[in-house]
C-alpha positions in Angstrom: -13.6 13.2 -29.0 -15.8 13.7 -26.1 -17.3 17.0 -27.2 -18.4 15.2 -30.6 -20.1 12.5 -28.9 -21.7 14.5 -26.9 -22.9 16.8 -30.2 -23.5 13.3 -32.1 -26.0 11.9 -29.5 -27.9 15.3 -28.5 -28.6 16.0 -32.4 -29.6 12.3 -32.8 -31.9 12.1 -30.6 -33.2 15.5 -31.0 -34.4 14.1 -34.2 -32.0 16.1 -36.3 -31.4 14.8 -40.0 -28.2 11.7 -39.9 -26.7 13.7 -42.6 -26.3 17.2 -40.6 -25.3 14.9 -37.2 -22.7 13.7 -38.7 -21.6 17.2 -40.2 -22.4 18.7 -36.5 -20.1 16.1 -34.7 -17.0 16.2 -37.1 -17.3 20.0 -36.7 -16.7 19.6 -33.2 -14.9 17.4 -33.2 -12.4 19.0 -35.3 -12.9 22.4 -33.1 -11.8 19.7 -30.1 -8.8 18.8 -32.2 -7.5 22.5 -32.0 -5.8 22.9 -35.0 -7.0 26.0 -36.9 -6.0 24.5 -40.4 -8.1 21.9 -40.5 -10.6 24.4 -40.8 -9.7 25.3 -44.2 -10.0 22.3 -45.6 -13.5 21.0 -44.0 -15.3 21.6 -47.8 -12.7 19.6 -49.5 -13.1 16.7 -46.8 -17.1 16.7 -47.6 -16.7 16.9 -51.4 -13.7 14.5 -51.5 -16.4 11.9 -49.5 -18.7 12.4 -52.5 -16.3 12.4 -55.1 -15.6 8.8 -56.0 -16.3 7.1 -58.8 -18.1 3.7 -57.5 -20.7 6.4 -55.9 -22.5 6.9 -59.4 -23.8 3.2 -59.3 -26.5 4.8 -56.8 -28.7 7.1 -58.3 -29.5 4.4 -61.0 -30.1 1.8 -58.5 -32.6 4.3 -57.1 -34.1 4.8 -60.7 -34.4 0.8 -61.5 -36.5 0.8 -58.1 -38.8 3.5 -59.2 -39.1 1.7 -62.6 -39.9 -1.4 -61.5 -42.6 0.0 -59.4 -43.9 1.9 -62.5 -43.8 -1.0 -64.8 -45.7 -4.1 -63.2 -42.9 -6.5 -63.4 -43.6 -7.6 -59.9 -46.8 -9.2 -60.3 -45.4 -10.8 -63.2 -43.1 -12.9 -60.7 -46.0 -13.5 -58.1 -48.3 -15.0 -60.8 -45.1 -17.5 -61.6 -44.4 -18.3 -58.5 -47.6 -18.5 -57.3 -48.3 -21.0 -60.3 -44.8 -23.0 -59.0 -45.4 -23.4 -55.5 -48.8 -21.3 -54.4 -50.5 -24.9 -54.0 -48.4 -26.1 -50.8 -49.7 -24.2 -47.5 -48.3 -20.9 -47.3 -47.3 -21.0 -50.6 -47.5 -17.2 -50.7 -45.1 -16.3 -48.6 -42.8 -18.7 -49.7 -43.5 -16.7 -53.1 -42.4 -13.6 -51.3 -39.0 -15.0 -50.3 -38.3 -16.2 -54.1 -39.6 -13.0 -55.1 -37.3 -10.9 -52.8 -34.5 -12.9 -53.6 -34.8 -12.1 -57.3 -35.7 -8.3 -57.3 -32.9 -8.3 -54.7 -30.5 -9.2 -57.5 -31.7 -6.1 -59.6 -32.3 -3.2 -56.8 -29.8 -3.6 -53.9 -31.8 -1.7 -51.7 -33.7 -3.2 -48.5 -36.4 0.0 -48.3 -36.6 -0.5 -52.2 -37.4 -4.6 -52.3 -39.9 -3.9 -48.9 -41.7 -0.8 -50.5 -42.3 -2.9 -53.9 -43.4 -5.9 -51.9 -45.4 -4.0 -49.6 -47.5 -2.5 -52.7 -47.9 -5.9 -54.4 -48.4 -8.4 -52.0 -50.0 -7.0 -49.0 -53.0 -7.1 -50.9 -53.0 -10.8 -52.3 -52.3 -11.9 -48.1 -55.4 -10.0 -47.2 -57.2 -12.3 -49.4 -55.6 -15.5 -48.4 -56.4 -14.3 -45.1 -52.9 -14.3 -43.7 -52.5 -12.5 -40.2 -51.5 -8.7 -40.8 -48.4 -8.8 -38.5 -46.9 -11.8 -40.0 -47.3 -10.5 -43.7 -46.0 -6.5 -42.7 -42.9 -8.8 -40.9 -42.4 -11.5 -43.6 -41.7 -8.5 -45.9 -39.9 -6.5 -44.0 -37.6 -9.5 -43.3 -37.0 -9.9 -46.8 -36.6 -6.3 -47.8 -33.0 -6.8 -46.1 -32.1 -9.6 -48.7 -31.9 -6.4 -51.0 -28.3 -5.3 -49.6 -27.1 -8.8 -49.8 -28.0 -10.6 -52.8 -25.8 -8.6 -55.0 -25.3 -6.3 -56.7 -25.8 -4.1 -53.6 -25.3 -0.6 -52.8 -24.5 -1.3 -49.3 -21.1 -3.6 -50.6 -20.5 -0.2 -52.7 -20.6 2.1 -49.4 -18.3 -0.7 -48.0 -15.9 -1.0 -50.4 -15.5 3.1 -51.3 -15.1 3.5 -47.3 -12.2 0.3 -47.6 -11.1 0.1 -50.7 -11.8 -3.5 -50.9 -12.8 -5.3 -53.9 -16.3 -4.8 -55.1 -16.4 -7.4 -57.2 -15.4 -9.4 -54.4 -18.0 -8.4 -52.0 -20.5 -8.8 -54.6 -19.8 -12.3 -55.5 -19.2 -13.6 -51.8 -22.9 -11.9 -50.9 -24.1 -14.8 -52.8 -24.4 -17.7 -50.4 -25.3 -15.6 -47.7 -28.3 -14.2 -49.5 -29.2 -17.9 -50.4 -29.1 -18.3 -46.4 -31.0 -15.7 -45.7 -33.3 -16.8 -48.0 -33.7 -20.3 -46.9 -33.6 -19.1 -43.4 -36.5 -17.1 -43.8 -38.2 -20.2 -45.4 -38.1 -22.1 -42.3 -39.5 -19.9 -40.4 -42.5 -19.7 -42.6 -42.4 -23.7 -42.7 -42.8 -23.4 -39.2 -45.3 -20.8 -38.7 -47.7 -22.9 -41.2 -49.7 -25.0 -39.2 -49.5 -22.4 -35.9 -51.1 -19.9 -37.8 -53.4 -22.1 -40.3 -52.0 -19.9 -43.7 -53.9 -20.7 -46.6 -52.9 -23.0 -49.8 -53.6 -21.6 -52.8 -55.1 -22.6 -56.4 -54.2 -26.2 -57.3 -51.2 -27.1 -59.2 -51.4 -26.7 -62.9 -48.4 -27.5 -65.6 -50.6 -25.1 -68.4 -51.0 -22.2 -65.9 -46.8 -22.5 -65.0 -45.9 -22.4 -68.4 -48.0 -19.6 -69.0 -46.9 -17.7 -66.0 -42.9 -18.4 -66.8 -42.6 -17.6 -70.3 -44.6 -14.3 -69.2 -42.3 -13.9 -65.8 -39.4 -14.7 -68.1 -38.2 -11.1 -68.9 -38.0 -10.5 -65.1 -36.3 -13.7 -65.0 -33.5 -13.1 -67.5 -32.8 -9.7 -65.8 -30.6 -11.0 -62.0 -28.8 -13.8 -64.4 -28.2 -10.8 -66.6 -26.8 -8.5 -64.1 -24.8 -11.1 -61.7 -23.6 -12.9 -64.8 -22.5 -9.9 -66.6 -20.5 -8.9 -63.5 -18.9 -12.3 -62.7 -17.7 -12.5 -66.5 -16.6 -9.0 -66.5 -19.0 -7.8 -69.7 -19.7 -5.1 -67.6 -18.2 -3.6 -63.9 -20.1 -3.0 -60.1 -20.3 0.1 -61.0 -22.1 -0.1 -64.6 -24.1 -2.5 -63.0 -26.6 0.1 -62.3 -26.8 1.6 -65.7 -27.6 -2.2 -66.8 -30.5 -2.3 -63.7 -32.3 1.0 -65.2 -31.8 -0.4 -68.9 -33.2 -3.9 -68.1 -36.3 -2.5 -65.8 -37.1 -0.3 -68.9 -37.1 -2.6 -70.9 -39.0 -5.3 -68.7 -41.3 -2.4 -68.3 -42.1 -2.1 -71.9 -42.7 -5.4 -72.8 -45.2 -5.7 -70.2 -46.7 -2.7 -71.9 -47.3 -0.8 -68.2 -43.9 1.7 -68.6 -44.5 5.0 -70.4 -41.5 7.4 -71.1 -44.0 10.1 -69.5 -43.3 8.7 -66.6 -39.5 9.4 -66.4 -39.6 13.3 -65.4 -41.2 12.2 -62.2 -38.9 9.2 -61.5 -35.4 11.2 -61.9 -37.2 13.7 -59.5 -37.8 11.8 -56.9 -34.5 9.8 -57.6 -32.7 13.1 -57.5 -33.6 13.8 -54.2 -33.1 10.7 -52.7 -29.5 10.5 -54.7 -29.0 14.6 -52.7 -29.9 13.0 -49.6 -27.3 10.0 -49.4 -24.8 11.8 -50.7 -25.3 14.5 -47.9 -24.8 11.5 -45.6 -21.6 10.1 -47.2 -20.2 13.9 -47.7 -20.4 14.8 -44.2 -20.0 11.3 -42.7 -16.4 11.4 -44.9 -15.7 14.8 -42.4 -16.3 12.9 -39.3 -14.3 9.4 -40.6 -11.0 12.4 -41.8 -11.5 14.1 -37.8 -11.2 10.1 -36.4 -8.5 9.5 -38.4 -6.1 12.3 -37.4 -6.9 12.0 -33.9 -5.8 8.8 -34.5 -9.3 6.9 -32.7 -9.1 3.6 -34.9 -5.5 3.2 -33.6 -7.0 3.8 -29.8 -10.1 1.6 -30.2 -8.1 -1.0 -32.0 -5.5 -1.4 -29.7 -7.9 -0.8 -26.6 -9.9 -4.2 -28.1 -6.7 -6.0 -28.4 -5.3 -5.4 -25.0 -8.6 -6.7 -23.5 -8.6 -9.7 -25.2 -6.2 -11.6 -28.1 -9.0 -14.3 -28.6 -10.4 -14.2 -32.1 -13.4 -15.8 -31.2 -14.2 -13.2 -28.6 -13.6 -10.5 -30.5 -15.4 -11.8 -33.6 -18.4 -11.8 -30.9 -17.7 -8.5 -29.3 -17.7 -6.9 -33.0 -21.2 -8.7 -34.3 -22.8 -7.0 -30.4 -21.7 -3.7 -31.3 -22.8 -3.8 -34.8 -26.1 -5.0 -33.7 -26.0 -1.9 -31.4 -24.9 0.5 -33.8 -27.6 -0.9 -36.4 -30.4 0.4 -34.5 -29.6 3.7 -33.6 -27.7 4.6 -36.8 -28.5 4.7 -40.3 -26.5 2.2 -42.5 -24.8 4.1 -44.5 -23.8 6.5 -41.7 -22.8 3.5 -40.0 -20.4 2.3 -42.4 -19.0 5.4 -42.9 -17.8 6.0 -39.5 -17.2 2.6 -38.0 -15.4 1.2 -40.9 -12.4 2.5 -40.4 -12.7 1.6 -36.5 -13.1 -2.2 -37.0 -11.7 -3.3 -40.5 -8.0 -3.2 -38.5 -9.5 -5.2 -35.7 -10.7 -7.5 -38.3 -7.6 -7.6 -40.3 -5.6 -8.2 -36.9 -6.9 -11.2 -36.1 -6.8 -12.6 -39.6 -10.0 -12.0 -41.0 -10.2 -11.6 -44.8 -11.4 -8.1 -46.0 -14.1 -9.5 -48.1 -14.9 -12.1 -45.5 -15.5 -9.0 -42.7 -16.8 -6.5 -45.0 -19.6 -9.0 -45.8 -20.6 -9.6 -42.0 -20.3 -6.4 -41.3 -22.8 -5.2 -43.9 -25.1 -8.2 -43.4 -25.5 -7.2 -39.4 -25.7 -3.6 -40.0 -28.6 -5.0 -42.7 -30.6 -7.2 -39.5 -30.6 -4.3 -37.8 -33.1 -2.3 -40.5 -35.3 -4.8 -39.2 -34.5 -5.0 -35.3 -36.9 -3.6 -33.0 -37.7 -1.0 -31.9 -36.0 1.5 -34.5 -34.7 -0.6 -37.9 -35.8 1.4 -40.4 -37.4 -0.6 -42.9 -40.0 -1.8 -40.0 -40.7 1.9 -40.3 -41.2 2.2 -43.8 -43.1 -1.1 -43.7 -45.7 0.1 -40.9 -46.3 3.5 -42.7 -47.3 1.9 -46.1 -49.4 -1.0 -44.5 -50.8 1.0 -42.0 -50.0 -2.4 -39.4 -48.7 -0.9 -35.5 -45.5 -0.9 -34.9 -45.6 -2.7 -32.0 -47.6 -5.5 -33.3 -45.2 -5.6 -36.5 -41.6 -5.4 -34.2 -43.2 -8.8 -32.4 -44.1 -10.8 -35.5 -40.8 -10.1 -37.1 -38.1 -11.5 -33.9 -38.5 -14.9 -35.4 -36.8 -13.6 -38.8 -34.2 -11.5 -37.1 -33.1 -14.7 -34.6 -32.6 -16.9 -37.7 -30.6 -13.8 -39.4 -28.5 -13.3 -36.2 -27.9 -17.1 -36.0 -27.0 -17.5 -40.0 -24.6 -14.8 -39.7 -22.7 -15.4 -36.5 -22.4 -18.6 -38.8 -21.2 -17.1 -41.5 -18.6 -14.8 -38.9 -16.9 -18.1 -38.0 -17.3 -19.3 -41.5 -15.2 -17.8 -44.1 -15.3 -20.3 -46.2 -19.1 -19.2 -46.8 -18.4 -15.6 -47.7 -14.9 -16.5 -49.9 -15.5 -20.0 -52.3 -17.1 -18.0 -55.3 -14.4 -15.0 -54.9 -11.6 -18.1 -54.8 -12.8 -19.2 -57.8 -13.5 -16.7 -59.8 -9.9 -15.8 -59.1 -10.6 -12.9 -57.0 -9.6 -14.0 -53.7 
């Protein structure tokens, strides 16, 4: 393994894409292995990786998110919460929260919820006069909500990687999101008065009712697509066809979707689709190499040995995640150290759904963790705010994420009552 890791950290930080890393490192690995067989079998490994059924809810997550961005439906949802609760101080970025949470429930995508948020809201804070840093953080903070609040496509990674219900991890993503949310909340309630945010227009029953019923399509559509999934109309995996219908739709009655604009969407939804499925291809060739060397047997038992204390291990687990978060992409993330940990987990008596929802949640804070989370980065090159100044404003939001999930890590009771009873647990 030592020639891979070697290969895995040169090509990372030589800036080389996470997809062909990971194809670089299982190559050598394999070449470490010695056994000329495996050799002829390498292209089957990466195509078996992509050749799984629950991948195809992906590409239409990917094509809800550019619909939604086409079609106007977020500033549908500012004007109705604005209207709700833009008259208390800092009622904006309350509103961002509440709006996170809900577009979180239709894209499942942290860079997808931040990018939409950055476009529409940056904007209205510049004219409440809200300080840059804190608005470019608040966002990026509750882009992550998007692989949480399900449906998500980071439960889907999980749960192909695991074979562990996605149904389950969907419905036990619940509460934490709700955390998450309200977590993010109290950090704003705090920062009020500190940094004198503004209140907005005063209260008005006419201009709510106006603002709901026209905020009502984008409403309907996360009761549509967590209720059809907890009722079984429709599966995880058609969830995302039902994401692309219900933003078209949504789209068309605000009258701001044309069908012209669908050749360009599948484009650029195509590519990003080729792109992750490089990742999971090549990442599958590097998990196959670790498992017949037999290195989540070694690492398991090495953990084990050290300690028997579920407590500590539970702690030792969320610190490496938190490590592995910012230097890794997600996905790549989950592909490789999923195998490594889930026996750990499982040893020690955690429930796969319970530890499969942890262990996406803290590779999920780490998008945001300074100085490398990646949707800092996507956040800072749309709103043009430094990097430095944004990775400061947002610790605030990662400390309460950290804290509400080392909660929820010694909690299972938080992750596992909806699965329990909707019968899935």
């Amino acid at each position: 393994m030592t020639l891979a890791i070697v290969a895995f950290v040169f090509t990372l930080l030589a800036g080389v894409p996470i997809a062909m890393v990971l194809g670089i490192s299982g190559l050598f690995h394999i070449i470490e292995i010695g056994n000329p067989q495996y050799f002829s079998v390498i292209t089957q490994r990466i195509f078996t990786g992509m050749d799984v059924v629950g991948l195809t809810t992906i590409p239409f997550f990917i094509v809800a998110g550019e619909v939604m961005n086409a079609s106007g439906v977020t500033n549908k949802l500012l004007d109705f919460t604005r209207s709700l609760i833009g008259h208390f101080r800092g009622g904006l970025a309350y509103a961002t929260v509440f709006i996170a949470m809900i577009l979180s429930a239709i894209l499942g995508s942290a860079n997808a919820v931040a990018s939409i948020l950055c476009a529409v809201l940056i904007p209205e804070m510049k004219k409440d006069n809200y300080p840059e840093e804190f608005s470019g953080a608040l966002i990026a903070s509750s882009g992550i909500l998007g692989p949480v609040i399900p449906p998500s496509v980071t439960f889907v990674y999980f749960s192909v990687i695991s074979n562990v219900s996605v149904n389950g991890l969907f419905m036990g993503g619940i509460i934490p999101g709700l955390l998450l949310g309200a977590g993010f909340m109290v950090i704003i309630g705090i920062s009020v008065k500190a940094l004198n945010l503004a209140k907005g227009e005063p209260f008005a029953l006419k201009r709510l009712f106006s603002s709901f019923l026209h905020a009502l399509p984008a409403l309907i559509v996360p009761f549509i697509m967590v209720g059809g999934i907890m009722t079984g109309v429709f599966t995880p995996t058609e969830s995302g066809a039902v994401a692309v219908l219900a933003a078209i739709l949504a789209g068309l009655f605000y009258r701001k979707f044309k069908f012209s604009y669908l050749p360009g969407i599948f484009t650029r939804a195509a590519i990003t689709t080729a792109g992750i499925f490089l990742i999971i291809g090549f990442g599958n060739l590097i998990g196959w190499s670790m498992a017949i060397d037999r290195i989540p047997q070694a690492i398991s038992a090495a953990i084990l040995g050290v300690t028997t204390s579920k407590t500590i291990i539970i702690l030792m687990m969320l610190g490496m995640l938190v490590l592995i978060g910012c230097v890794m992409e997600a996905t790549a993330a989950i592909l490789i150290f999923t195998p490594v940990m889930l026996p750990i987990a499982l040893a020690i008596g955690m429930h796969p759904i319970h530890f499969g929802i942890v262990f996406c949640i803290m590779l999920t804070i780490a998008l945001v963790t300074p100085p490398v989370g990646m949707v800092l980065f996507v956040t800072s090159n749309i709103t043009q705010i430094s990097l430095n100044k944004l990775s400061r404003a947002v610790m605030p939001f990662v400390i309460i994420a950290f804290v509400i999930t080392t909660i929820l890590a010694f909690v299972p009771g938080l992750t596992l009552w909806i699965p329990k009873l909707l019968g899935i647990v």
